[in-house]
C-alpha positions as CSV (number, residue, x, y, z in Angstrom):
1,X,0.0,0.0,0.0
2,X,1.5,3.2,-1.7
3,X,1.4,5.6,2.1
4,X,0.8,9.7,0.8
5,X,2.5,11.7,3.5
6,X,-0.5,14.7,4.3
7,X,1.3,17.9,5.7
8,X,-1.6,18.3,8.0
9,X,-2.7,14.8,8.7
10,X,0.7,12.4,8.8
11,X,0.8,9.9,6.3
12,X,-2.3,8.1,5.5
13,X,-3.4,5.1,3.0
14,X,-3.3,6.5,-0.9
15,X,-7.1,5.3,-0.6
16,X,-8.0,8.6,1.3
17,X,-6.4,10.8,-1.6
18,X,-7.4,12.6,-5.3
19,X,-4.1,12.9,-7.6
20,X,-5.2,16.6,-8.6
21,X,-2.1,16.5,-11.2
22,X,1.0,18.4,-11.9
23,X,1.9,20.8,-9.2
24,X,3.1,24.4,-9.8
25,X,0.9,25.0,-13.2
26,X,0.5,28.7,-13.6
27,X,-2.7,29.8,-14.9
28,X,-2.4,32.4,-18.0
29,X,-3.4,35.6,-17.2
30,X,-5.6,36.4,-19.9
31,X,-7.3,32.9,-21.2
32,X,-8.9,34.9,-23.7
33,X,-6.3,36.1,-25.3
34,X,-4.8,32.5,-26.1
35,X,-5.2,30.8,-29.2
36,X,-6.1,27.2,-29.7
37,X,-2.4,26.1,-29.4
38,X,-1.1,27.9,-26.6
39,X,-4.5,27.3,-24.5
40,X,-4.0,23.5,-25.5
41,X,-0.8,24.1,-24.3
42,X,-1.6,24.7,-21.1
43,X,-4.3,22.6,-20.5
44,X,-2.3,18.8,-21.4
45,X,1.0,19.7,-21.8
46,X,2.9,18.7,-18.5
47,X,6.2,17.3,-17.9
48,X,6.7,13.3,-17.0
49,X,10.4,13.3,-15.1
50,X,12.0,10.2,-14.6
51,X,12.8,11.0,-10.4
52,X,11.5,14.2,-8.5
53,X,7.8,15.3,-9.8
54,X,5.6,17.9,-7.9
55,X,2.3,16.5,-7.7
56,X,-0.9,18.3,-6.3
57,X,-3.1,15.7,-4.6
58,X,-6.0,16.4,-1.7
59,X,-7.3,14.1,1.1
60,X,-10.7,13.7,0.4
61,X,-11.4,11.6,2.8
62,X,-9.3,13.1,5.7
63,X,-9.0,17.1,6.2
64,X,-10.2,17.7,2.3
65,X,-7.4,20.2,2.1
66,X,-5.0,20.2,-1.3
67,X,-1.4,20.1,-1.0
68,X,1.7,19.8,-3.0
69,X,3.9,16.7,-2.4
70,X,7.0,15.5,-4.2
71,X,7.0,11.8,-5.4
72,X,10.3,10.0,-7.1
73,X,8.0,9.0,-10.1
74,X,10.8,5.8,-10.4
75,X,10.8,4.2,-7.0
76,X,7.3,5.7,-6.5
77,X,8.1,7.6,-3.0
78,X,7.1,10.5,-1.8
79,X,10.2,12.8,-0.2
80,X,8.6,15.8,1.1
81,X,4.5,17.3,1.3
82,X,4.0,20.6,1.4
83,X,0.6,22.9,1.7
84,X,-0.2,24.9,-1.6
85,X,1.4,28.2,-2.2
86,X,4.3,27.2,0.3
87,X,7.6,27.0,-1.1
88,X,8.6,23.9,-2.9
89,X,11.6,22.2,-0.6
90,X,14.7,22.4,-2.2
91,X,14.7,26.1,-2.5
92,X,12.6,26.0,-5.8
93,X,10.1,28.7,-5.6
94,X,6.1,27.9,-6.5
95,X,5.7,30.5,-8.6
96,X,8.4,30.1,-11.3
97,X,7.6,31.8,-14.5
98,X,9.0,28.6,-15.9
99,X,5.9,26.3,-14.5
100,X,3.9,27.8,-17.3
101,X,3.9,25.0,-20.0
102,X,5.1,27.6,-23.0
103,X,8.0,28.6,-21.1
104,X,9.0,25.3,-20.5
105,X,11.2,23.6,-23.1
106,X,10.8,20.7,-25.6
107,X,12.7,18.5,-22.7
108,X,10.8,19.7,-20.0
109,X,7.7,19.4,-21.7
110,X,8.2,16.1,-23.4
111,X,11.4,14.6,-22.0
112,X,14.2,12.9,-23.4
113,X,13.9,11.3,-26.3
């Protein structure tokens, strides 16, 4: 049983949890003003890291609040919870510029080939 470490609540069974997907995803300041592309963009374009991946989940079925965790997406551990709009561990700010999917490059957004 995968254990999801809640920053409020201690770890708990990954039964009690909703993956909410990628972490850190800035929202565009204008929607509007996007075209198809770029709003496509930032709707399904995310990054797939082999190792470290901010993920936003919530416990639903605990305090119902969201947080921000970081998971090795290899040997599917989770190193560090955090609540949303803290700072990610590791000194890397939440509100990069570069979380917004057409900042990010082909690597980020694709990976390796």
């Amino acid at each position: 049983m995968l254990l999801i470490p809640c920053p409020i609540c201690g770890a708990r069974p990954e039964a009690e949890f909703t993956y909410a997907g990628e972490a850190h995803i800035a929202r565009p300041v204008d929607p509007a003003a996007l075209d198809d592309h770029a709003w496509g963009e930032f709707l399904y374009a995310r990054t797939n890291p082999k190792g470290d991946h901010a993920e936003r989940w919530r416990h639903t079925h605990g305090c119902g609040r969201f947080f921000n965790a970081l998971r090795n997406t290899h040997t599917d551990r989770f190193t560090a919870s955090y609540l949303a709009g803290a700072t990610r561990p590791h000194g890397t700010p939440t509100t990069e510029s570069l979380d917004a999917p057409a900042m990010r490059s082909e690597t980020e957004q694709w990976g390796q080939a």
